[in-house]
PyMOL commands that place a pseudoatom at each C-alpha (Angstrom):
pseudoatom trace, name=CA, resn=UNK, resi=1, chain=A, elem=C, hetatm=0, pos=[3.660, 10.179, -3.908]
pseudoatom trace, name=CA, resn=UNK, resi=2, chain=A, elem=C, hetatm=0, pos=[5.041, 7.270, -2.174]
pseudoatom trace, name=CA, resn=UNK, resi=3, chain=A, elem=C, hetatm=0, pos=[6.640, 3.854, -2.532]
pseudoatom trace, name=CA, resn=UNK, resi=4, chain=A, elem=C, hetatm=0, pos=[6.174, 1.101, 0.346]
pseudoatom trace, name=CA, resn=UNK, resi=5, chain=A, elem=C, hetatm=0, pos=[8.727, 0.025, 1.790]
pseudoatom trace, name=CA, resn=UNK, resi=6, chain=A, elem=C, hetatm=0, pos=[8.470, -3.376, 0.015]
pseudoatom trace, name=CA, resn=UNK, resi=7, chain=A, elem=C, hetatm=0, pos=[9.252, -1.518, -2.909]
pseudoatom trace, name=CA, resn=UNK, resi=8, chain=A, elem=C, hetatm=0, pos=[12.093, 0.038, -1.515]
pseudoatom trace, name=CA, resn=UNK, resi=9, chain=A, elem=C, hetatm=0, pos=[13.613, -3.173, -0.614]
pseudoatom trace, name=CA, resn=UNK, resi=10, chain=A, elem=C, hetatm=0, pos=[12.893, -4.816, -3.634]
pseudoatom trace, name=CA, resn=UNK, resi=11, chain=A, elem=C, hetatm=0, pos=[14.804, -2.253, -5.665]
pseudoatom trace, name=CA, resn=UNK, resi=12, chain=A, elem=C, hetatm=0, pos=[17.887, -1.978, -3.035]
pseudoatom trace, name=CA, resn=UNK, resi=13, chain=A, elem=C, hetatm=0, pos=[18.050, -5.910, -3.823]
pseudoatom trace, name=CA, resn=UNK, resi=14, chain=A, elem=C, hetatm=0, pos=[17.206, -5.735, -7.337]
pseudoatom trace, name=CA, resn=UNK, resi=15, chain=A, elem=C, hetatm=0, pos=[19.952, -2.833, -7.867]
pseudoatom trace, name=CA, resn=UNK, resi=16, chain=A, elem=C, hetatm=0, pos=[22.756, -4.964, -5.889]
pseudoatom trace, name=CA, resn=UNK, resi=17, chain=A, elem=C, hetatm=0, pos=[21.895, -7.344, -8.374]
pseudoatom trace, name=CA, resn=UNK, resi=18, chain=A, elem=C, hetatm=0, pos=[22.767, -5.679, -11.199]
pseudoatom trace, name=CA, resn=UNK, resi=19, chain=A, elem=C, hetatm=0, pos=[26.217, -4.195, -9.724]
pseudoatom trace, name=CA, resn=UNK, resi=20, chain=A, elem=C, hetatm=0, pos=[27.342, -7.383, -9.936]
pseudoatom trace, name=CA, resn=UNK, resi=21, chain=A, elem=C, hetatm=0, pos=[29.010, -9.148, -12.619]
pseudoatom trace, name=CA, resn=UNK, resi=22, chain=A, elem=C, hetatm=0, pos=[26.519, -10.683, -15.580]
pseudoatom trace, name=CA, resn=UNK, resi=23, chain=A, elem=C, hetatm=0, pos=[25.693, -14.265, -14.117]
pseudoatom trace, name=CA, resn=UNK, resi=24, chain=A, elem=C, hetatm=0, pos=[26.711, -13.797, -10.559]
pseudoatom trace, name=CA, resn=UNK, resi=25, chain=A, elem=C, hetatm=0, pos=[24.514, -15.409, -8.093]
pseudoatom trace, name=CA, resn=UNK, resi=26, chain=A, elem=C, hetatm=0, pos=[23.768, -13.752, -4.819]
pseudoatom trace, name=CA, resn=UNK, resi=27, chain=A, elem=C, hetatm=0, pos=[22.274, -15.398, -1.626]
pseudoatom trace, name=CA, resn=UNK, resi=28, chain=A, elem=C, hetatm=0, pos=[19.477, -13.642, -0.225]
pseudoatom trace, name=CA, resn=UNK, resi=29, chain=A, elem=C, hetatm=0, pos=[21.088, -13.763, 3.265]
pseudoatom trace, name=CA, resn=UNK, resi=30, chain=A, elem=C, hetatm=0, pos=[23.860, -11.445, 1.443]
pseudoatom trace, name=CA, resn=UNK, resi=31, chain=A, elem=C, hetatm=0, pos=[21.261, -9.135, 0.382]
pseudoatom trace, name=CA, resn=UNK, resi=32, chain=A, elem=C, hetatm=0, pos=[19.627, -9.320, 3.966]
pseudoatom trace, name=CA, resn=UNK, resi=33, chain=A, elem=C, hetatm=0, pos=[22.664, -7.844, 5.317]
pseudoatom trace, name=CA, resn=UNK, resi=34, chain=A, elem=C, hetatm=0, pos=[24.049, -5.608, 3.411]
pseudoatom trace, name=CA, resn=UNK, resi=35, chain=A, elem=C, hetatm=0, pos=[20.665, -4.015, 3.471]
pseudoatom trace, name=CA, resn=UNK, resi=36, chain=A, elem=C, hetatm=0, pos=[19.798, -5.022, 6.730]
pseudoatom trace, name=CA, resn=UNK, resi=37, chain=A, elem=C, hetatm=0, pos=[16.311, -6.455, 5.382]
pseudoatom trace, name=CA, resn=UNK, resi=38, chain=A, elem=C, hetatm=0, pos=[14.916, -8.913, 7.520]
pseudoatom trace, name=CA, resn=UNK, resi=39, chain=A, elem=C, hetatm=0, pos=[15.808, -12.689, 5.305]
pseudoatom trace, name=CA, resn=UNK, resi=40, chain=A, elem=C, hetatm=0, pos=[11.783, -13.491, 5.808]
pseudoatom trace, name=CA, resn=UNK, resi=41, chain=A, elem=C, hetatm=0, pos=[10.596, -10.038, 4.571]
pseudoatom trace, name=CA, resn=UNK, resi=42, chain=A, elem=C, hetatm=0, pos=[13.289, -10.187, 1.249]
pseudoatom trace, name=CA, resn=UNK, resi=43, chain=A, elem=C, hetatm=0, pos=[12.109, -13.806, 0.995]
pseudoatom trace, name=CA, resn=UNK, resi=44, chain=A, elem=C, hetatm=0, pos=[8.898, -13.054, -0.028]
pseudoatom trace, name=CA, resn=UNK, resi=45, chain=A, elem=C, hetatm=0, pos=[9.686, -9.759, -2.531]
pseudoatom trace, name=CA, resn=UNK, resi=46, chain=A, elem=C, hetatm=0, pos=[12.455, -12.052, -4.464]
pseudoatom trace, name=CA, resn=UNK, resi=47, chain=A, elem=C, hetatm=0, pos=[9.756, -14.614, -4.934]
pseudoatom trace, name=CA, resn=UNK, resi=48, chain=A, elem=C, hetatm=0, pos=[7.508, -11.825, -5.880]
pseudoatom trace, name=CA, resn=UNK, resi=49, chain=A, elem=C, hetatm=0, pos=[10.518, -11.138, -8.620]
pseudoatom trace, name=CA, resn=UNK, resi=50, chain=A, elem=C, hetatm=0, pos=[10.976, -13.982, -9.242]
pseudoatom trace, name=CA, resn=UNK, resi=51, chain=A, elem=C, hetatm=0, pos=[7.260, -14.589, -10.095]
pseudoatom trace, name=CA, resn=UNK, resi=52, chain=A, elem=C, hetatm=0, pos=[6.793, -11.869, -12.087]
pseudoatom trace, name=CA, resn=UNK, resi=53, chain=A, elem=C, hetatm=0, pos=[9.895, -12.663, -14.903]
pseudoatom trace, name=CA, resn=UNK, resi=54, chain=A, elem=C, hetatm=0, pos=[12.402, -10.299, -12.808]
pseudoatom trace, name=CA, resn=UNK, resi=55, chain=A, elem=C, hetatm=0, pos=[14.860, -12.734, -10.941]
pseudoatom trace, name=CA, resn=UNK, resi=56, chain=A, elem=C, hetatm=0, pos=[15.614, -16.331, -11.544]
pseudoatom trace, name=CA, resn=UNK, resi=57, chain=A, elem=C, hetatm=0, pos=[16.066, -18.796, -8.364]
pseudoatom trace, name=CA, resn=UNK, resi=58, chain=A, elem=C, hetatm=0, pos=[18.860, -21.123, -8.441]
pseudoatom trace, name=CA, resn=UNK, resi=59, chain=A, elem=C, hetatm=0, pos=[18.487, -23.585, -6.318]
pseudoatom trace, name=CA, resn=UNK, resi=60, chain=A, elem=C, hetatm=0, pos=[21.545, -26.407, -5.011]
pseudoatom trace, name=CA, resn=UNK, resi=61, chain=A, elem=C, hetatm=0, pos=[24.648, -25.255, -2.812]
pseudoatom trace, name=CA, resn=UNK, resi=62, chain=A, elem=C, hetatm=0, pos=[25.510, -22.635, -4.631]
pseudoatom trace, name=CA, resn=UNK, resi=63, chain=A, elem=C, hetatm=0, pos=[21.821, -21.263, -5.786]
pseudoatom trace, name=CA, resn=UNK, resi=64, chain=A, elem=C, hetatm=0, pos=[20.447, -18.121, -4.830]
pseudoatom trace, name=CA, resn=UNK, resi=65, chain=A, elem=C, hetatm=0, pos=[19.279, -14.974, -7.563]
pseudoatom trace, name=CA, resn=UNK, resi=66, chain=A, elem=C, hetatm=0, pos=[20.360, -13.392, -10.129]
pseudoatom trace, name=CA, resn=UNK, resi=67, chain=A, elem=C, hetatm=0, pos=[18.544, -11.177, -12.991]
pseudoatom trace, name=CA, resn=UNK, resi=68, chain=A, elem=C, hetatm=0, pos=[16.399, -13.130, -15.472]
pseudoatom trace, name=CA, resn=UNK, resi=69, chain=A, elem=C, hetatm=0, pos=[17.431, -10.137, -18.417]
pseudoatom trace, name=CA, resn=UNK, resi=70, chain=A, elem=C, hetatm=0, pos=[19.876, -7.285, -18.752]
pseudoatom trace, name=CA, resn=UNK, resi=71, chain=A, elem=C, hetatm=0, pos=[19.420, -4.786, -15.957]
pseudoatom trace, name=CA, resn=UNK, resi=72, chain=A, elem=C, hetatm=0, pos=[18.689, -2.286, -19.293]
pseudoatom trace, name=CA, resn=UNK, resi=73, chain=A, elem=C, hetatm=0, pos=[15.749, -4.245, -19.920]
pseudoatom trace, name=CA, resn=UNK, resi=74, chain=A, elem=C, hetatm=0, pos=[13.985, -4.202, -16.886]
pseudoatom trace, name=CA, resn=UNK, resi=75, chain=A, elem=C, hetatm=0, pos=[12.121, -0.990, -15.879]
pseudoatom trace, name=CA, resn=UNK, resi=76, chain=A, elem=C, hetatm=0, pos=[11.255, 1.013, -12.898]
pseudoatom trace, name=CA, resn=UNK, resi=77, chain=A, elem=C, hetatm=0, pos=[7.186, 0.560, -13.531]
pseudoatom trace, name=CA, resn=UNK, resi=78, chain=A, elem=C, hetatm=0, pos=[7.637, -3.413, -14.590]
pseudoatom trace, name=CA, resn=UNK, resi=79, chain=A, elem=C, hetatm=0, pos=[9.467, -3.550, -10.612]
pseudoatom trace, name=CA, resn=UNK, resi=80, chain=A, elem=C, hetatm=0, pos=[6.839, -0.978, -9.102]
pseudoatom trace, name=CA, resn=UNK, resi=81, chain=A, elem=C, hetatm=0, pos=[4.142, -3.205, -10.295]
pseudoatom trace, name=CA, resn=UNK, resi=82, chain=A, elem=C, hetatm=0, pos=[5.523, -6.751, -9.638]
pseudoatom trace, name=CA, resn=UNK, resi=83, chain=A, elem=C, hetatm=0, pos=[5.655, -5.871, -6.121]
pseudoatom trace, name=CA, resn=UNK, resi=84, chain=A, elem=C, hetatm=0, pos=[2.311, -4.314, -6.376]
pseudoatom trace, name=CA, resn=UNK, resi=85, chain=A, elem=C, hetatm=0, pos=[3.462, -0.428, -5.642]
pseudoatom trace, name=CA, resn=UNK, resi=86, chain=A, elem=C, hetatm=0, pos=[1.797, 1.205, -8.467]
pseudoatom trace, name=CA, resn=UNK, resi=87, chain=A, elem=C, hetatm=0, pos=[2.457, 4.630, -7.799]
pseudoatom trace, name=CA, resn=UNK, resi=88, chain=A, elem=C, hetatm=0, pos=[-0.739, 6.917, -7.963]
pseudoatom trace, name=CA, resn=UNK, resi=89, chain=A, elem=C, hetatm=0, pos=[-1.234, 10.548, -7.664]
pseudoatom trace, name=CA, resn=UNK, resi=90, chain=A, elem=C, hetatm=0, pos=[-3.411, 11.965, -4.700]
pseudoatom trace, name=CA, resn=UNK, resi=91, chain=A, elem=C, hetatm=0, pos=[-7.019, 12.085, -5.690]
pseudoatom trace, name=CA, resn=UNK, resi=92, chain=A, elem=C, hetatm=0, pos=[-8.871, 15.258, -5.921]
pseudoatom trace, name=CA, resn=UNK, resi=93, chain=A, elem=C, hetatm=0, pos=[-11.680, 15.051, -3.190]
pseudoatom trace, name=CA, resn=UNK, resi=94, chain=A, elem=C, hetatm=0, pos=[-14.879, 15.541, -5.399]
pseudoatom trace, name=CA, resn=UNK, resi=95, chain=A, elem=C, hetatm=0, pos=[-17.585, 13.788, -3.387]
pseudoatom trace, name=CA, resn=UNK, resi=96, chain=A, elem=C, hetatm=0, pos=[-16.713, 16.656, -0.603]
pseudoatom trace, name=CA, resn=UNK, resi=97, chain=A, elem=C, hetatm=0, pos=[-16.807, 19.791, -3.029]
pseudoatom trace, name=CA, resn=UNK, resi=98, chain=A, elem=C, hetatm=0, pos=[-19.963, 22.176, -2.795]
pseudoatom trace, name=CA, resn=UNK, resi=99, chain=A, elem=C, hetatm=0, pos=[-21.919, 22.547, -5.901]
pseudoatom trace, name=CA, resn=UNK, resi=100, chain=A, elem=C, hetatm=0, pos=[-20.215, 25.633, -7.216]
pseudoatom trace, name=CA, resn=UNK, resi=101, chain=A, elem=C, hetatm=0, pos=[-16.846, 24.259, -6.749]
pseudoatom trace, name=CA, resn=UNK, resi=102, chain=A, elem=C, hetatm=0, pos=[-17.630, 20.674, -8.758]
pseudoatom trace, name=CA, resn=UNK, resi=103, chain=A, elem=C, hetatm=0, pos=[-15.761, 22.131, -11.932]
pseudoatom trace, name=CA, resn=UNK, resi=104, chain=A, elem=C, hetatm=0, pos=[-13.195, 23.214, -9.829]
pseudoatom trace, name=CA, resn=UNK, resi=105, chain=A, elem=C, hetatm=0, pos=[-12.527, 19.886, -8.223]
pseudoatom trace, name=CA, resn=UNK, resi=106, chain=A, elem=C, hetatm=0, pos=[-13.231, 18.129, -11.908]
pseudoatom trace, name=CA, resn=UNK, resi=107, chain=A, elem=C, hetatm=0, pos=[-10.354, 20.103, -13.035]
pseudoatom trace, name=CA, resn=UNK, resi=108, chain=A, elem=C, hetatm=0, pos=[-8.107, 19.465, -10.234]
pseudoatom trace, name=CA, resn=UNK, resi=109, chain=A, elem=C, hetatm=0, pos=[-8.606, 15.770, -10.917]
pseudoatom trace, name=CA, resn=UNK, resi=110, chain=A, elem=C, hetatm=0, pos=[-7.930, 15.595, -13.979]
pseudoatom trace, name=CA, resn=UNK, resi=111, chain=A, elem=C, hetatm=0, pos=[-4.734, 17.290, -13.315]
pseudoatom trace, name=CA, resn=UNK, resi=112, chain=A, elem=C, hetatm=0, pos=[-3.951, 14.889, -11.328]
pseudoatom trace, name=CA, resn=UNK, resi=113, chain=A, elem=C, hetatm=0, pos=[-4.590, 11.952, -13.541]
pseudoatom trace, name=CA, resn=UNK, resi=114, chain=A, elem=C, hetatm=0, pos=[-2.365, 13.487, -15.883]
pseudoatom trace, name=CA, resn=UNK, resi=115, chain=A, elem=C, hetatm=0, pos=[0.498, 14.054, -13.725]
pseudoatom trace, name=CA, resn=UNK, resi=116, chain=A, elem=C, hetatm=0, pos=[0.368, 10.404, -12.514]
pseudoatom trace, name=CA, resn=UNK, resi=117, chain=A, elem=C, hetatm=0, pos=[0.203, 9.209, -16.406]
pseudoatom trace, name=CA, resn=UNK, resi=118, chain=A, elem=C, hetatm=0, pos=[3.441, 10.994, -16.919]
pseudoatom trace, name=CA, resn=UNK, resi=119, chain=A, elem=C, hetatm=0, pos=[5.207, 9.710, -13.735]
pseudoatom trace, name=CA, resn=UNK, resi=120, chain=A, elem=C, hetatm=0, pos=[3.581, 6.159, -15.244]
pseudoatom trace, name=CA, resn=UNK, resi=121, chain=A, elem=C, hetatm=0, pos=[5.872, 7.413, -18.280]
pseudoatom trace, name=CA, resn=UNK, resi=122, chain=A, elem=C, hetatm=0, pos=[8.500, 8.025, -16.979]
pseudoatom trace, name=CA, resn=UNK, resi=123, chain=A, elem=C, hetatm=0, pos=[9.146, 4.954, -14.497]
pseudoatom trace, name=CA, resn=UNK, resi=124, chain=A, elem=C, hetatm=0, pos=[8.686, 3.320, -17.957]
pseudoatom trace, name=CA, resn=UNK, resi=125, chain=A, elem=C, hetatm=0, pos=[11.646, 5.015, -19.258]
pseudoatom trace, name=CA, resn=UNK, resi=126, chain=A, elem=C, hetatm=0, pos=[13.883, 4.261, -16.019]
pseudoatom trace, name=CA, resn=UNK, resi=127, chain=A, elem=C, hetatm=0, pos=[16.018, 1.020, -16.106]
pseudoatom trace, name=CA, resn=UNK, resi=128, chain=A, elem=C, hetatm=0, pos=[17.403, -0.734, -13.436]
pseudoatom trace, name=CA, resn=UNK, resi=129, chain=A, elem=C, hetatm=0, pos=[20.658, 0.236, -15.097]
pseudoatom trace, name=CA, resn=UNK, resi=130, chain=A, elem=C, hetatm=0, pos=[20.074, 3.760, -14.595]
pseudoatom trace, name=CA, resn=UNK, resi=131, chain=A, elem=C, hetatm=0, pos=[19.335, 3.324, -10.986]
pseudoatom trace, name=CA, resn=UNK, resi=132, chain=A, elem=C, hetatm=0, pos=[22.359, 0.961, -10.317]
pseudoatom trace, name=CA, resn=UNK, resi=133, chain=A, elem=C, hetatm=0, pos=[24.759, 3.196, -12.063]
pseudoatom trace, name=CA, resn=UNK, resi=134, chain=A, elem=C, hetatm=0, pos=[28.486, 2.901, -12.035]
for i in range(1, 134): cmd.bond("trace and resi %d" % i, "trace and resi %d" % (i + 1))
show_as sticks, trace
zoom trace
């Protein structure tokens, strides 16, 4: 399993965000460096965020983002797929089994599809409060 490294960066920004005191704006070029993201790369994840219900733009002198809800409200999968990351399990390499081993590799798929419904499960579970912490 792996997340891209747009993911990554989404949820270093999007765990900043909610560190920060409830209604606090923070300027992408903040983010940028504490993270050292590059601005144009974050630039187009926080609009992806931002499209999705995540973040909220402000815009003026003193705009930037901040969370559209409580960081308890928005979970791990809801950020995964807004920044289209789904995570998925390996898949079991059927076409290349030999005859006699087809109910082998049927059964190692559909391990697999299990596993990756329960790690669907469990992202659900995982708020962006539990990631941020104290």
């Amino acid at each position: 399993m792996k997340i891209s490294r747009k993911a990554d960066y989404g949820l270093l920004a999007l765990t900043y965000l909610a560190r920060q005191e409830e209604g606090h704006i923070c300027y992408r070029n903040e983010i940028a460096r504490r993270f050292r993201i590059s601005r144009t790369v974050l630039a187009k994840i926080l609009q992806s965020l931002r499209r999705s219900g995540i973040l909220q733009s402000h815009l003026g002198a003193h705009g930037g983002y901040s969370l559209a809800r409580p960081p308890a409200k928005i979970t791990l999968a809801e950020v995964l797929k807004a920044l289209g990351a789904d995570v998925q399990m390996p898949r079991s390499r059927k076409g290349e089994a030999r005859d006699g081993e087809m109910g082998l590799a049927a059964r190692v798929a559909s391990g697999l599809q299990r596993v990756g419904e329960d790690v669907q499960r469990l992202f659900s579970r995982v708020s962006l409060e539990d990631l941020a912490g104290d």
